[in-house]
N, C-alpha and C positions, 0 to 999 in steps of 0.2 A: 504494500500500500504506500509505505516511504517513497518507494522509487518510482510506483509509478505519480503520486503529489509533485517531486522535482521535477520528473519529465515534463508535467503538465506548465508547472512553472518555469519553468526553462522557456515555452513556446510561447509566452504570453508576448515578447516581442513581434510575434509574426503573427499575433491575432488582429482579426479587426475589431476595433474594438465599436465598431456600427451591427453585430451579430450576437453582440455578449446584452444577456437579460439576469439579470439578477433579479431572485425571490428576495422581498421584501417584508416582515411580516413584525404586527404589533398589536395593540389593543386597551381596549379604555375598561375599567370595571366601575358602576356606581357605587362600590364601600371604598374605593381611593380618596382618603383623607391624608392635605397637607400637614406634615407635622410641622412646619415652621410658618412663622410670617412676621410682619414687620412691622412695629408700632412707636410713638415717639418714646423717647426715654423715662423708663420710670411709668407707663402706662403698658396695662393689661393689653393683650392683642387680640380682638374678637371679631368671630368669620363665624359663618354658616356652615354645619358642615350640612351634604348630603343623606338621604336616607337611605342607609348599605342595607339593600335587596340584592348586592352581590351579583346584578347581571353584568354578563360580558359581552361587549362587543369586539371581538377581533378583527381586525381589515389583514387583506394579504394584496400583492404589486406585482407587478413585474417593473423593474428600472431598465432602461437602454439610457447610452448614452445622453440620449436628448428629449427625452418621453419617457413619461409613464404607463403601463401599458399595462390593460388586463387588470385593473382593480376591482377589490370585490370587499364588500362589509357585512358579516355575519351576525347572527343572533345564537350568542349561547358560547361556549368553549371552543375553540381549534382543535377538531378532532382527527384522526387518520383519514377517515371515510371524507368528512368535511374538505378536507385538502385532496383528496383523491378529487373531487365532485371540481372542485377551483380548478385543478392542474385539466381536466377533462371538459368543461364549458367556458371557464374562461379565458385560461394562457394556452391552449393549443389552437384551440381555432382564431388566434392573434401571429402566431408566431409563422415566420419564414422560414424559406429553405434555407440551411447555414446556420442556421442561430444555434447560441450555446447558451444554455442557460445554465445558472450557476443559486446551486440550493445550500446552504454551509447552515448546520445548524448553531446557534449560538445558545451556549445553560445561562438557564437562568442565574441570577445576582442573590 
């Protein structure tokens, strides 16, 4: 897997880089409460918070160099199936001959 990751990156010079689409993928929850803010000195800081019902909405992308391509905004968690369903209505019948798309999972913080 090592060798074939360097190969890959080794070629990136001779890619174009007008075929490369990068998944992009993120999501808002309504119990996301700020834990800081900013008040004058010596006074209390007070904000509203939201009523965490704990829905998620995920969005997922495709990035090209110059366009965003293929967005889609969900109700509910990012599931296996749920991304199978995006990769299958909405980033293929988007995408061109030659394209590479580029999926890197990132863990969670």
């Amino acid at each position: 897997m090592h060798a074939a990751r360097r190969e890959w990156q080794a070629s990136h010079p001779a890619l174009d880089v007008t075929s490369l689409v990068s998944l992009d993928e993120t999501g808002a929850s309504t119990n996301m409460v700020r834990r800081d803010g900013r008040a004058p000195r010596g006074e209390r800081c007070v904000a509203s918070v939201p009523h965490g019902h704990g829905h998620t909405a995920p969005s997922v992308a495709g990035l090209r160099h110059d366009d965003l391509s293929a967005p889609m905004v969900a109700d509910g968690a990012m599931t296996g199936a749920l991304f199978l369903q995006y990769v299958q209505e909405f980033l293929c019948p988007r995408l061109h001959p030659g394209d590479i798309v580029i999926a890197r999972r990132i863990p969670p913080i």
